[in-house]
C-alpha positions in Angstrom: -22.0 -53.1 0.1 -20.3 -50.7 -2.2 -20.8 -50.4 -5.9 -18.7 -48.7 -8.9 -19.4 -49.0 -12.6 -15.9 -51.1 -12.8 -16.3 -54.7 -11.4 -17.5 -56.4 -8.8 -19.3 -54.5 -5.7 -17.1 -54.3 -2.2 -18.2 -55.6 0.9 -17.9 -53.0 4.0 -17.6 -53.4 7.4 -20.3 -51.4 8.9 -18.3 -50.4 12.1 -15.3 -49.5 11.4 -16.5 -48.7 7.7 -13.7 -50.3 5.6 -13.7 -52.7 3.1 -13.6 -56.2 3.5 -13.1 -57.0 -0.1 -14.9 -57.8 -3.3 -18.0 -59.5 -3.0 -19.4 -62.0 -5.4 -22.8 -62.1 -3.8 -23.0 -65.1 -2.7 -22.0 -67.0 -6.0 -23.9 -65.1 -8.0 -21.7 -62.9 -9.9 -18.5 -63.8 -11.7 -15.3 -62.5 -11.3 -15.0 -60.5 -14.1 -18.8 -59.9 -14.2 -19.4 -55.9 -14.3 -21.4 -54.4 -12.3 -23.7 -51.2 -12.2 -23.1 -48.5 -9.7 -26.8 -48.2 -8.4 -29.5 -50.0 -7.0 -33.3 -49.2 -6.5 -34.9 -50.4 -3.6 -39.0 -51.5 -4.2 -40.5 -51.0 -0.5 -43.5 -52.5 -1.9 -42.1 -56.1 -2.2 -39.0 -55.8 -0.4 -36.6 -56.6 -3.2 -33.6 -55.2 -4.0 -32.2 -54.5 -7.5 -29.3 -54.3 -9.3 -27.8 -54.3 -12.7 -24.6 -55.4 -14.8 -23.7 -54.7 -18.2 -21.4 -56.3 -20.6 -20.7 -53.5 -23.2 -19.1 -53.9 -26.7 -18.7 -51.0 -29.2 -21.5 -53.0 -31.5 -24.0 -54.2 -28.6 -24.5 -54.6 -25.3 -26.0 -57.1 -22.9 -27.8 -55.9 -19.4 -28.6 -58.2 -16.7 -31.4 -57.5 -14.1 -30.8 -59.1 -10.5 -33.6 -59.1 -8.2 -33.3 -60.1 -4.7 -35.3 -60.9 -1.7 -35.3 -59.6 1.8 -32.4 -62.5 2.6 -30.7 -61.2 0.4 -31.5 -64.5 -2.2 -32.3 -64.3 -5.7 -36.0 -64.9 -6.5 -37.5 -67.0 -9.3 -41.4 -65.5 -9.0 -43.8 -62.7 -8.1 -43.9 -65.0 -4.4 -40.3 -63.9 -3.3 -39.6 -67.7 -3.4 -35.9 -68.5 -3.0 -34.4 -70.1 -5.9 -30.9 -70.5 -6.6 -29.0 -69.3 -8.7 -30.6 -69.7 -12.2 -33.5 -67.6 -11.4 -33.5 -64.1 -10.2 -32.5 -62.0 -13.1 -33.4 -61.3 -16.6 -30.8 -60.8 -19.5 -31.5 -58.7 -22.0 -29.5 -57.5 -25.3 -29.1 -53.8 -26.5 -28.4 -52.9 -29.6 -25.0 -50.6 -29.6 -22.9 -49.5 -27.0 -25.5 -49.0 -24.1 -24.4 -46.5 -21.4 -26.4 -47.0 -18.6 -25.4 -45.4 -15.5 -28.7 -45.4 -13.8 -32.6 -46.6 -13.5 -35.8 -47.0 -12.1 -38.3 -49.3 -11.0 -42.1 -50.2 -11.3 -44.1 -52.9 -9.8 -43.2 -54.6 -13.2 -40.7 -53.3 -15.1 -37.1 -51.8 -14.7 -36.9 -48.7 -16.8 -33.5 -48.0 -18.4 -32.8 -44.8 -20.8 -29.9 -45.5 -23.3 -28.6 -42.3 -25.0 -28.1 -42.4 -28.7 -24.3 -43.4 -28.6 -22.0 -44.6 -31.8 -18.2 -45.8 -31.3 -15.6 -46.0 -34.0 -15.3 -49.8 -33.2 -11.2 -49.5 -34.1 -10.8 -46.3 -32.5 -13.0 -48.3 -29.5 -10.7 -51.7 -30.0 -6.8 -50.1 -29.6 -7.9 -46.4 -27.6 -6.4 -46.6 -24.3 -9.0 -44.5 -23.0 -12.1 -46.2 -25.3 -14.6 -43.5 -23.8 -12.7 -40.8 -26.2 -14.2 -43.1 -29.7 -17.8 -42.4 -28.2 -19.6 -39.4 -30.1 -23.1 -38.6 -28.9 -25.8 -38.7 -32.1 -28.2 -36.2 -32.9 -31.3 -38.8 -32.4 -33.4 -40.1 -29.9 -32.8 -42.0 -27.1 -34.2 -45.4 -26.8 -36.0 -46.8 -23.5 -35.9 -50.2 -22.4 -38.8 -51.9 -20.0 -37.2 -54.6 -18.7 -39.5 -57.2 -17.2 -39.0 -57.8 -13.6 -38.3 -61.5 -11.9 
């Protein structure tokens, strides 16, 4: 599996190392669903997890997947496989959150989104949107996302 910070992850032959397309894993992800370019492995339980977020020049809204050693969503701290519905938290950000990156506790997923503001019409008809973002002179925030 491959990951980029622009859509779905790509599935890759391990042998001859190319790429057998885009992966949905499984069901679980949409096809326009982004996707984060990183994952964080927790030895302790054996989970694997992953992020997407759906950004907007106002808010933003980050999704927490969390899967087992099958490679399965879980629904609880027992590694139970559930479907689809369980295995990931959703949580909404306030502004356009650019996360490219984050770590992981026995409980939490810890994101860090820098102080960012857009000009939302600048944002709307930019063809390159990233030139309407202006970094702030203020703090950044820290999000402790509850794990599955």
């Amino acid at each position: 599996l491959t990951l980029w910070e622009g859509g779905l992850p790509y599935k890759l032959d391990s042998l001859a190392l190319s790429t057998e397309g885009r992966s949905q894993l499984g069901g679980v992800l949409k096809e326009k669903d982004p996707f984060g370019a990183k994952a964080a492995y927790d030895a302790n339980t054996d989970r694997m997890l992953f992020y997407s977020n759906k950004q907007d020049a106002s808010s933003s809204v980050l999704t927490l997947y969390e899967f087992n050693s099958k490679f399965r969503l879980v629904s609880d701290g027992y590694g139970m496989v559930s479907d689809n519905e369980g295995g990931k938290v959703e949580v909404k950000m306030p502004g356009l959150a650019l996360i490219s990156d984050f770590a992981v506790t026995e409980n939490y997923a810890i994101f860090v989104q820098p102080p960012v503001a857009t000009n939302g019409m600048q944002f709307l008809m930019s063809k390159d949107p990233a030139k309407s973002c202006v970094l702030e002179s203020k703090s950044a925030v820290l999000h402790l996302v509850n794990r599955v």
